[in-house]
C-alpha positions in Angstrom: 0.0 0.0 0.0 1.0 3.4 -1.0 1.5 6.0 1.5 0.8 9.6 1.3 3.3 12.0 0.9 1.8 13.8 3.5 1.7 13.7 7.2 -1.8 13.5 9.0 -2.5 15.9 11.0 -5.3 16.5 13.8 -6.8 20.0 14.9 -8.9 21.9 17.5 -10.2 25.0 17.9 -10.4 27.1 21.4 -12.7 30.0 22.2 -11.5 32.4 25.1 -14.8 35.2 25.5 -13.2 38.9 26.9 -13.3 38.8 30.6 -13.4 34.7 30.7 -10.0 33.3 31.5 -10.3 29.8 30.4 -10.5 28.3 26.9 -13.7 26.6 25.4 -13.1 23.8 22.7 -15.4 25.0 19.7 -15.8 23.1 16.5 -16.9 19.5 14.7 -15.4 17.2 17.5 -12.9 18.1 20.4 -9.9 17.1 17.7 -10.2 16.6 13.7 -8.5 15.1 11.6 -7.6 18.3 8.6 -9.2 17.1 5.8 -6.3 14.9 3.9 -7.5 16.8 0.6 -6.5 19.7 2.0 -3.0 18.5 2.2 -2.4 17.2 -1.2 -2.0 20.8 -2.6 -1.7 23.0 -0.1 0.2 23.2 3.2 -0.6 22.9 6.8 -0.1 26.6 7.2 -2.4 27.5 4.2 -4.9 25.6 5.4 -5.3 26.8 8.8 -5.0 30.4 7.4 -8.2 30.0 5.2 -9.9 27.6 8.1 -9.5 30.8 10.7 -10.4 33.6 7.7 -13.8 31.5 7.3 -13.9 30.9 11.2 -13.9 35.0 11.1 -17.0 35.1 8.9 -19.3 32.8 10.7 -17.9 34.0 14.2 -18.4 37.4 13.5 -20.5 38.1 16.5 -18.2 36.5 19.6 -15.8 38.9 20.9 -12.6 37.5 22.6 -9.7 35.1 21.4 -9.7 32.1 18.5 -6.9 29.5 18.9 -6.1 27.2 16.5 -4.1 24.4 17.4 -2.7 21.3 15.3 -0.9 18.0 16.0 0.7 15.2 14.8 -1.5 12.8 16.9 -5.4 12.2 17.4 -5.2 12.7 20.6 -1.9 14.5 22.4 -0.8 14.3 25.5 -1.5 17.1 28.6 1.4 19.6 27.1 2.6 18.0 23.9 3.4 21.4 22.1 1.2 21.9 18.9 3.1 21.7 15.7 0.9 24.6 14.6 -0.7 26.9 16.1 -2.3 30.6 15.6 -4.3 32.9 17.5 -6.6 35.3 16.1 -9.3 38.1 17.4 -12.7 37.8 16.9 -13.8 41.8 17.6 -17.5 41.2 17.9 -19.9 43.9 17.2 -20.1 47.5 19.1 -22.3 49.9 19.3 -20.9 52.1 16.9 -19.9 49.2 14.3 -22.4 48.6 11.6 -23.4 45.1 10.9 -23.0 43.4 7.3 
């Protein structure tokens, strides 16, 4: 059997609302594998960077912290380090800010 030329890789994403100081897992299933399609043209990095623009989008009404975290295994250990990760803002919507 063939393997891929890629490596699989798993993902979650973590919610922190302003003023809370934990994280909240958010998203399909606690971990995910990235979509092995996703892979075969494109790299970890570029998919996470369009997973988190769409994540933007659809979020667009949370205010606090997005963290996206990937790994090498289904299910890491308590502190493995991620071999990706990223953290974005979600700003949520003001007074003042007009909604789309």
């Amino acid at each position: 059997m063939k393997k891929p030329y890629w490596l699989p890789y798993w993902w979650r994403l973590l919610f922190r609302e302003d003023g809370s100081s934990g994280w909240e897992v958010i998203g399909p299933e606690p971990v995910d594998q990235v979509p092995n399609d996703a892979l075969k043209n494109a790299s970890l990095e570029a998919w996470a960077h369009a997973l988190l623009e769409e994540a933007l989008d659809e979020l667009e009404d949370l205010r606090g912290d997005l963290l996206l975290e990937c790994y090498e295994e289904r299910f890491p250990a308590e502190g493995t380090p991620p071999v990706y990760s990223r953290r974005i803002r979600l700003p949520g919507y003001t007074l003042t800010s007009p909604r789309r």
